[in-house]
C-alpha positions in Angstrom: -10.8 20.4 -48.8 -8.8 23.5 -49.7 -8.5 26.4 -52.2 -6.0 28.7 -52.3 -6.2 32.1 -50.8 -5.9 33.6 -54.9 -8.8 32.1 -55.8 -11.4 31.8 -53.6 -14.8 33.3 -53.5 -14.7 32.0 -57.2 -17.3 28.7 -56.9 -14.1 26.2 -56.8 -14.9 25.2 -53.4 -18.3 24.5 -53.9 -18.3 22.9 -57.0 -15.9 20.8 -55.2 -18.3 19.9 -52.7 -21.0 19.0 -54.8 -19.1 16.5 -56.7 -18.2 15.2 -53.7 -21.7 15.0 -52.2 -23.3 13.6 -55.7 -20.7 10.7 -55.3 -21.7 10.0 -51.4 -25.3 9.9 -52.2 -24.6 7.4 -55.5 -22.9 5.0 -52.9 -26.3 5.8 -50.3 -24.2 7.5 -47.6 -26.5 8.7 -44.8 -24.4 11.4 -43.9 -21.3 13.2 -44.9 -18.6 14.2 -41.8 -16.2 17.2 -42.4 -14.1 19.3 -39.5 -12.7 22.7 -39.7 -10.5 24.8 -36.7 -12.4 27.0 -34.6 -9.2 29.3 -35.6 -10.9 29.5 -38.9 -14.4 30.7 -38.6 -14.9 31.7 -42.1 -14.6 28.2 -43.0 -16.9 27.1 -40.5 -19.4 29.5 -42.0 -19.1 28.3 -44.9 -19.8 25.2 -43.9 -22.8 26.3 -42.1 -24.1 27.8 -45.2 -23.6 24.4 -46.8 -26.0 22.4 -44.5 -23.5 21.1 -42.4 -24.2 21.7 -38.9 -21.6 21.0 -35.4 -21.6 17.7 -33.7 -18.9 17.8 -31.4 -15.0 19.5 -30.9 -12.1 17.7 -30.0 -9.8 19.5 -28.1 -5.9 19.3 -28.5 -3.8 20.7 -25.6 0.1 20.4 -24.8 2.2 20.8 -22.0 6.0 21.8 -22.2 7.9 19.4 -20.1 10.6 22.3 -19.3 8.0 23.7 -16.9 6.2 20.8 -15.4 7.7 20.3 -11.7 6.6 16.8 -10.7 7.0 17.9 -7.1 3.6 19.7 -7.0 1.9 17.0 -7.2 4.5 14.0 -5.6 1.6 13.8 -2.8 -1.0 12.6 -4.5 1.2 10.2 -6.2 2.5 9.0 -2.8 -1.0 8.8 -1.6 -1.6 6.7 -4.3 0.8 4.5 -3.8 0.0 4.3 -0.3 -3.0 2.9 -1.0 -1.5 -0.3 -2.9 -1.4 0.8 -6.0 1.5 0.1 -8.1 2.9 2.5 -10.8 4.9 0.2 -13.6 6.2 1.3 -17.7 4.8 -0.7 -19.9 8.7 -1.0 -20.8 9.2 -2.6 -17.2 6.0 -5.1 -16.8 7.6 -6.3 -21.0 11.2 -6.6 -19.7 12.4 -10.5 -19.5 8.6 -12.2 -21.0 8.3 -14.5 -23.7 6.0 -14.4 -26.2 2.8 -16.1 -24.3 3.2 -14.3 -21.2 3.8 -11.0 -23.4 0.6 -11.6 -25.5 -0.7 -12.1 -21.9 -0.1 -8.9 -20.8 -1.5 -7.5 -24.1 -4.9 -9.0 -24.2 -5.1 -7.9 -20.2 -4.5 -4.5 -20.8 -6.7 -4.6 -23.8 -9.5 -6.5 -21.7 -8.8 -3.2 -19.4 -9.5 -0.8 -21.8 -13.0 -1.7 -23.1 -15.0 -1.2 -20.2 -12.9 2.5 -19.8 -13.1 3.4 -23.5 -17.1 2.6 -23.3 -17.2 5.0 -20.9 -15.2 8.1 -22.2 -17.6 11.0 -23.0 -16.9 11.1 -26.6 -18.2 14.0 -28.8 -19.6 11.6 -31.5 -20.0 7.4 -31.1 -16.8 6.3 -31.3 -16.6 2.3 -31.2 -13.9 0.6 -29.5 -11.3 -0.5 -32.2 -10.8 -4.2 -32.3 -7.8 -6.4 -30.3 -5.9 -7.0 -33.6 -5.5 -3.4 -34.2 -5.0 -1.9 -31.1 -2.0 -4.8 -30.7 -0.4 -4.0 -34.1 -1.0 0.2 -32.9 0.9 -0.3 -29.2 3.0 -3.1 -29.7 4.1 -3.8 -33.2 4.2 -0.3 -35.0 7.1 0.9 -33.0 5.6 4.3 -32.6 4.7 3.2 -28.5 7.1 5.1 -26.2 7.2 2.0 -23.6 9.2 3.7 -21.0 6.3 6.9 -20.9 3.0 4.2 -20.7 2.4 3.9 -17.3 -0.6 1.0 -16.0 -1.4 1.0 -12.3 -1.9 -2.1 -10.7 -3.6 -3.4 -7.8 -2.3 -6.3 -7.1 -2.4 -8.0 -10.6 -5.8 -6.2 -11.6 -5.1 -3.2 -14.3 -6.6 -0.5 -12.2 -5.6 2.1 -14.8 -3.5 3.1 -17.5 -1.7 6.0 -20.0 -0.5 4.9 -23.5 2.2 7.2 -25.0 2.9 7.4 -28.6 6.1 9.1 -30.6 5.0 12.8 -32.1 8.0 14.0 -34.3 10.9 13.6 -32.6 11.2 15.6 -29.5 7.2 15.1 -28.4 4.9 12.5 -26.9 1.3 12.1 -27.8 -1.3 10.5 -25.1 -3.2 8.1 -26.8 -5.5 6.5 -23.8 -5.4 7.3 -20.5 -8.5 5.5 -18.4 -9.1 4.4 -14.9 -11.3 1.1 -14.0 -14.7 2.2 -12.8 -13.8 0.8 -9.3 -11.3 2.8 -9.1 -12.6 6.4 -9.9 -12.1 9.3 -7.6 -9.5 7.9 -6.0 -6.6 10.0 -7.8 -5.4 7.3 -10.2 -5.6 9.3 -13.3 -3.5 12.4 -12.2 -0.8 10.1 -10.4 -0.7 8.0 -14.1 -0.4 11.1 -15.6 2.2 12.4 -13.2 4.2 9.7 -13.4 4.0 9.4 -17.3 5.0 13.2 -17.7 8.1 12.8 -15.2 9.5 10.2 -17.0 8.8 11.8 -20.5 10.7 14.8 -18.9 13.6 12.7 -17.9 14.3 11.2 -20.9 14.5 14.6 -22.7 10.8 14.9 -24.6 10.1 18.7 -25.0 6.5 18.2 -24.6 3.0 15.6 -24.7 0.1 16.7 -26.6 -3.4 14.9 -26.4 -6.4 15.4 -27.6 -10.0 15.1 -25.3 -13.6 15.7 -26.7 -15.2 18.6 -25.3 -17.7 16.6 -23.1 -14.8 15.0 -21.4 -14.7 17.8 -18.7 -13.2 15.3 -16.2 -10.4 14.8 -18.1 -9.3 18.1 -19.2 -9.6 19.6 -15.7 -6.9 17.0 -14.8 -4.9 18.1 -17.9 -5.4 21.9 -17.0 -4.4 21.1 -13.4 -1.3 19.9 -14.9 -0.1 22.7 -16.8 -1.6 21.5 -20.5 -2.3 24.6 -22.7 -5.2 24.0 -25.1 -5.5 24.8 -28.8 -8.3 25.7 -30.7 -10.8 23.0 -30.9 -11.2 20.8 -34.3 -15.4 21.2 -35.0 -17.0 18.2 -35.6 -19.0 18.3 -38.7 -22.1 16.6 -40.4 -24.8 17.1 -43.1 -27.4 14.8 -43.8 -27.9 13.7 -47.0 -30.7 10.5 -46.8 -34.0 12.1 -46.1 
């Protein structure tokens, strides 16, 4: 929701809100979820005043791919690699399969994700989406950049994984990156990441954005190790409205 800078401090957005609220409660909605920037914190305040209260912050960070020197970190990738670990594009592992064995590959790296999406720290509950979507999102909306979505192998097990989406024209957006729980602490998400970014830098991207929730401390100290930059966080808001 909106007003214009001319007129607000005039009711508009509140009376906006109340009709909005009124209709949520009609249709029994327990709650009612909004989000402002942390760049704005009049809005936030307003909110606040509003009986809306913060539930979580998603944060949004960016690295410029001009600056990023894959050499500072081309030993933990080796080490990786060392260790048996395979680092393929999603455009590779594709490259020559049919249909069944491409479904295959699919419905493994799917089966992969769960268990790593269960366990991301998200701000708010944040089910996993189901196969038929997440299929149609990677594989069928041609907004995957194949040759930037990196999955480590171990063998043939999915150890771990980065999924790259198009952002504009010259960016790449990070839409999953997870490592299997057996795998953990062993380097495989900054050597995914590593790999991902080099590639995205060879094939002339200017920059990947992603987006972590706040809890996910791992995960952005990997990021900030990289050379990602963050922007102000997106608050997370809720008021209840069945008492």
């Amino acid at each position: 929701m909106s007003v214009g800078r001319a007129d607000r401090s005039k009711g508009i957005g509140s009376s906006l809100l109340a009709v909005i609220i009124d209709e949520a409660i009609r249709r029994k909605a327990p709650r009612f979820l909004a989000g402002a920037s942390e760049a704005h914190p009049d809005a936030l305040a307003w909110a606040g005043k509003r009986g809306f209260r913060e539930i979580g912050r998603r944060i949004e960070s960016y690295v410029e791919l001009a600056s990023f020197d894959p050499d500072r970190f081309r030993a933990r990738v080796d080490d990786v690699r060392g260790s048996g670990i395979a680092l393929k594009t999603i455009d590779e592992i594709l490259d020559g399969r049919d249909g069944e064995t491409r479904e295959g590959f699919i419905r493994a790296l799917y089966d992969a994700e769960t268990p790593m999406w269960e366990d991301v720290p998200w701000a708010t509950p944040t089910p996993h989406w189901p196969y038929d979507r997440f299929r149609q999102m990677g594989f069928e909306s041609g907004q995957m950049i194949a040759d930037v979505s990196v999955v480590a192998y171990d063998g043939d097990t999915i150890a771990g994984f980065t999924m790259t989406g198009k952002r504009q024209s010259q960016d790449g957006y990070t839409w999953m990156t997870g490592v299997g729980r057996s795998y953990r602490g062993r380097g495989l998400a900054t050597a995914i990441k590593v790999e991902a970014l080099s590639r995205a830098k060879a094939k002339g991207l200017r920059a990947l954005l992603t987006t972590n929730d706040e809890p996910n401390k791992a995960m952005r100290e990997i990021n900030a190790k990289l050379g990602y930059r963050t922007l102000p966080a997106h608050v997370q808001l809720e008021k209840p409205l069945l008492h």
